[in-house]
N, C-alpha and C positions, 0 to 999 in steps of 0.2 A: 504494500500500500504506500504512494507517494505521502509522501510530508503536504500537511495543510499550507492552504497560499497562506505567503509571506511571512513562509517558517526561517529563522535563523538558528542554526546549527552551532551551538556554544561549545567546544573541547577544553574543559579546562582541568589545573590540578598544578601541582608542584612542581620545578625542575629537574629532565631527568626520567620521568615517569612513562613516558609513550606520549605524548600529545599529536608531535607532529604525524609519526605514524599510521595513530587513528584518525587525526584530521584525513590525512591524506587518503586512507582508506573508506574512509564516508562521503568526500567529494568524489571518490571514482563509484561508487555505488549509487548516489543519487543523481550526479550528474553537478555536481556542487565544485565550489571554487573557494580558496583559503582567504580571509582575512587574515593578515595576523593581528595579535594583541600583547604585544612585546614591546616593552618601553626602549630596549637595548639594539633588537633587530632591524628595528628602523635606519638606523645609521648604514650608512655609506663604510665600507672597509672592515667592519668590525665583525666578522663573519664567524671564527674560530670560536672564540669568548662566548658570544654568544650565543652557538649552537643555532648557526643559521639553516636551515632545510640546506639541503646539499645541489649544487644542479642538478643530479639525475633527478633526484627527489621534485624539485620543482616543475623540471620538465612533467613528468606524470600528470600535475594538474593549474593550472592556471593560482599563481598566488600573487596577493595586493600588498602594500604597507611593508616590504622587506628593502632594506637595504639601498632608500631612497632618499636619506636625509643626510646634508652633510654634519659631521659629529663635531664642527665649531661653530653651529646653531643651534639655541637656546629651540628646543620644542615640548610643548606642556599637551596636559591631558584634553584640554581645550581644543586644540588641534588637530588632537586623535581624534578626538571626538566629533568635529566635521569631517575630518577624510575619511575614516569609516564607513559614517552613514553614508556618505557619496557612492562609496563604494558597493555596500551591500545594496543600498537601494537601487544601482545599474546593473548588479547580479538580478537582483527580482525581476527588473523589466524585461531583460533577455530568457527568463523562465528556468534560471538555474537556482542552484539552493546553494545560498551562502555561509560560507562553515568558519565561524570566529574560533580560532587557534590562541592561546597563552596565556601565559602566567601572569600578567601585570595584571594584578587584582583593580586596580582604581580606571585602568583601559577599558579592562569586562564591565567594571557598574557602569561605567559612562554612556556604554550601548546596549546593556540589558536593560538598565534603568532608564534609558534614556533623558540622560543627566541634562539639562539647558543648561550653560554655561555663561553666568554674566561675562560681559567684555570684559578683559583681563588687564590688569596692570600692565604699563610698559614695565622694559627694566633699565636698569643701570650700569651699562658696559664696565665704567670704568669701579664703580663699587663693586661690581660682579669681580674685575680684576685685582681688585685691591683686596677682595676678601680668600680667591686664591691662592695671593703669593703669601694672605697671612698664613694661611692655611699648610704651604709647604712648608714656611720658616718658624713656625711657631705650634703645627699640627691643628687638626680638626677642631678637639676641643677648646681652644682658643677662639674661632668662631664661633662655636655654638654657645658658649659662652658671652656671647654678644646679643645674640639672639634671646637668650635666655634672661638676660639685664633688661632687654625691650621688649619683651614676649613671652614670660614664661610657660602662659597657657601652649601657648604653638610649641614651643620648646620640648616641653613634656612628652609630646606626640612624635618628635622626629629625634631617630639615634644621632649622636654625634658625628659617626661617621657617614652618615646621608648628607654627605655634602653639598649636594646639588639643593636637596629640601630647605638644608639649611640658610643657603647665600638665597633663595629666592625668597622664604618666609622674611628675611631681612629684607629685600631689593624692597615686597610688596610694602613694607612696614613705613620704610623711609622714604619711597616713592608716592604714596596713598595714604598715608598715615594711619592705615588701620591694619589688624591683621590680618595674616592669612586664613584664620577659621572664620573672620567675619568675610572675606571674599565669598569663601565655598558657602557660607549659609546663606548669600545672595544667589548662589547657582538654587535650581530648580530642579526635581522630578517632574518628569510629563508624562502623560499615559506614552509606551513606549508602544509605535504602531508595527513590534515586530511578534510575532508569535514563536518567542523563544523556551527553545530546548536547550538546559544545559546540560553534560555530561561531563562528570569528574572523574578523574583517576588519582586513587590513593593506592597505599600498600598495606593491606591489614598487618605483615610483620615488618616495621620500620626499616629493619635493617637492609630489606630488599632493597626499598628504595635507596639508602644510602650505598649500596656497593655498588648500583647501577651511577650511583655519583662519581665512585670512584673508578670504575672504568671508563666513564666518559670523560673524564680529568685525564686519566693517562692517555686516552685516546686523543686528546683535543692535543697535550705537548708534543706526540706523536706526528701530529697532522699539523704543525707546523705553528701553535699557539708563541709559541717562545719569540719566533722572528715576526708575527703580528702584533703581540705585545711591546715589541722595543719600536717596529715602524708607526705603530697608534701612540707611543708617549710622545715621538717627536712630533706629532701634530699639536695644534694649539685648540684640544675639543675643551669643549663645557666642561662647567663640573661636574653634569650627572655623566656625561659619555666617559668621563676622566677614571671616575670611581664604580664602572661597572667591574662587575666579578668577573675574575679570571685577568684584570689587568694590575689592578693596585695590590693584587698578594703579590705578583711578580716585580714589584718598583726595587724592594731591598733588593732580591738577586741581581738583579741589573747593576744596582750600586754598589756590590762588589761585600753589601752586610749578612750577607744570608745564605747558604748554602740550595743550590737546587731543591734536591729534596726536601728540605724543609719548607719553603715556597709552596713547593706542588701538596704537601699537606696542609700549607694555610688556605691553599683554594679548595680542597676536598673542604675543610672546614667550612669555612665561609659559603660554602654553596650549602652546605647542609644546613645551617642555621636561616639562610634565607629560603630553602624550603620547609622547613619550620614554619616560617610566618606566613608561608601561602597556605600550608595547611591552616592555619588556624583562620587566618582572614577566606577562604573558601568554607571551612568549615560551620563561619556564622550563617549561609545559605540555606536557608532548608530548602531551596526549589532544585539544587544541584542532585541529580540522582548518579549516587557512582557508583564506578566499577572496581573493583580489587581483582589485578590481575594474577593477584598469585593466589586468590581464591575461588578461582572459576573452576566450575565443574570439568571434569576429565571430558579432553578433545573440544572443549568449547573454547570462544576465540574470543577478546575485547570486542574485536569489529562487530560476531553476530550477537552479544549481547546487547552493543551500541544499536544493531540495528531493531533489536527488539524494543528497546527503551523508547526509538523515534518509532516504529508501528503500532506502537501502545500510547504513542504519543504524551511521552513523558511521565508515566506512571511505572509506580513499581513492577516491576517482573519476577517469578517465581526462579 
C-alpha cells in the first residue's frame, strides 16, 4: 500500500546506527528521494567527519541538502528550515515520497513541527572573530563565561564546548539586546501540512551501538579523515563547522601534544556522548516508532519492519 498524499518519510536516531542505509532503502522502495537533516553534512568539503552518504551511495537515489554550503558561512536552523520545505515540497509535486534523513534533533523539529521562524538577528563578523581567537588563546570556557555574565538562562542550556551556540547566543544578545530563548519563543509552531512518519533507530544493548562507533572511527582514519582534518583547519570555517566531531579531537595530534591513538579514542569518545544526547532528545518523542536492530526477529530486516511501520501507517506492529 503507497504512503498517504503528502506523506514525509522521517529516518531518525543517533550517530552511527543505520540511518542512511534505511533512508536509502525506503526511497528505492517507495520511489522516494533523501533530504538530509544534518547540521555538519551541509558543508562543502567536510565529507569524512561527517559520515557523508558515499557516491555510490548517492548515486542509488537522488539526495538534497549534502554538501552544499561553504563551511566559512554562518548557517542556522532558520535556513534549514526554508530549504527543506523547498525541497520536500518539489518532491510532493513531482509525486515522489520524501525521506528526511539525521540526526540534528532541532533540523527534525523545525520540519516535523513545522517550526515558523521569526526573522533572525544579523550577526557580528568581527565579535564572531574576536570571540574565536578568544576562544583559541584562552579556551572555550572563557567565552562561555561571557555569555554566562550576560545570559545565564541561555548559558545553562549550551555546553561550553558548543562553541558555535555559544558566540551566537552572544552575537544575538549584543546585536538585539535580548536573548536567544527570547528569539526562539518568538519562533512559532504551525499546523505542519506534512503527514509525517517518523522512524527511529536505537540499540536495545548500548554497547552495539557504540562499537558500530568504533569501527566507523577506524574506518573514517582509514579513508583518509587525518588528511581532511589538517586540509578543513587550514580553512577559515565558523565556529560550528570548526568544532564538529571528528575535527577538534584531532587539533592536539596535529600540534604535535597528543599521541595518534589517543586522538582516535577522544573521537570514539566524543561521538558516543553526542549520541547520548540524540538518544535522549529523540527519546522525548513519543510519535517516533522505533526499531532495534539487534532485536529483530530471526531473518527479519530494519527495511521490512520500516516498511510495515509506513503500511500501518505509523502505528505499532507486532
Amino acid at each position: 500500500m503507497p504512503p498517504k498524499p503528502n506523506t514525509l518519510i522521517a529516518v531518525v536516531g543517533p550517530t552511527a546506527s543505520g540511518k542512511t542505509a534505511l533512508a536509502i532503502a525506503l526511497a528505492k522502495e517507495l520511489g522516494g528521494e533523501i533530504v538530509s537533516a544534518d547540521s555538519m553534512q551541509i558543508y562543502r568539503g567536510m565529507d569524512i567527519a561527517t559520515a557523508k552518504p558515499t557516491p555510490e551511495e548517492m548515486a542509488e537515489v537522488p539526495h538534497h541538502l549534502i554538501g552544499f554550503w561553504p563551511p566559512e558561512k554562518p548557517f542556522s536552523v532558520a535556513q534549514y528550515a526554508v530549504l527543506a520545505r523547498e525541497k520536500i515540497d518539489d518532491i510532493l509535486r513531482r509525486g515522489r515520497v520524501p525521506v528526511l534523513c539525521g540526526g540534528t534533533g532541532l533540523y527534525i523539529k523545525a520540519i516535523v513541527d513545522h517550526i515558523q521562524y521569526e526573522e533572525e538577528t544579523g550577526g557580528d563578523a568581527v565579535l564572531r572573530e574576536r570571540l574565536r581567537r578568544q576562544a583559541q588563546d584562552e579556551g572555550n570556557l572563557a567565552v562561555w563565561r561571557q555569555l554566562q555574565a550576560m545570559d545565564p538562562q541561555t548559558a545553562e542550556r549550551i555546553h561550553p564546548n558548543n562553541l558555535g551556540r555559544v558566540i551566537r547566543a552572544i552575537e544575538v544578545m549584543q546585536v538585539s539586546g535580548r536573548s536567544i530563548r527570547e528569539q526562539e519563543e518568538r519562533s512559532r509552531q504551525a499546523p505542519c501540512p506534512y503527514h509525517v512518519l517518523q522512524i527511529g533507530l536505537r540499540y536495545r544493548n548500548r554497547e552495539n551501538l557504540y562499537e558500530r562507533i568504533g569501527r566507523r572511527v577506524d574506518a573514517m582514519a582509514e579513508a583518509g579523515l587525518l588528511e581532511e582534518a589538517r586540509a578543513v583547519r587550514q580553512q577559515g570555517l565558523t565556529a560550528t563547522a570548526a568544532q564538529a566531531i571528528g575535527y577538534k579531537e584531532l587539533y592536539d595530534w596535529m600540534d604535535g601534544t597528543l599521541p595518534l591513538e589517543e586522538a582516535l579514542e577522544n573521537l570514539k569518545r566524543s561521538t558516543r556522548r553526542y549520541a547520548k544526547r540524540q538518544l535522549t532528545w529523540f527519546g522525548a518523542d513519543a510519535r517516533i516508532r522505533w526499531i532495534e536492530p539487534d532485536a529483530l526477529q530471526a531473518g527479519e530486516t530494519v527495511t521490512e519492519q520500516a516498511m510495515r511501520i509506513i503500511e500501518n501507517d505509523g502505528e505499532e506492529t507486532a
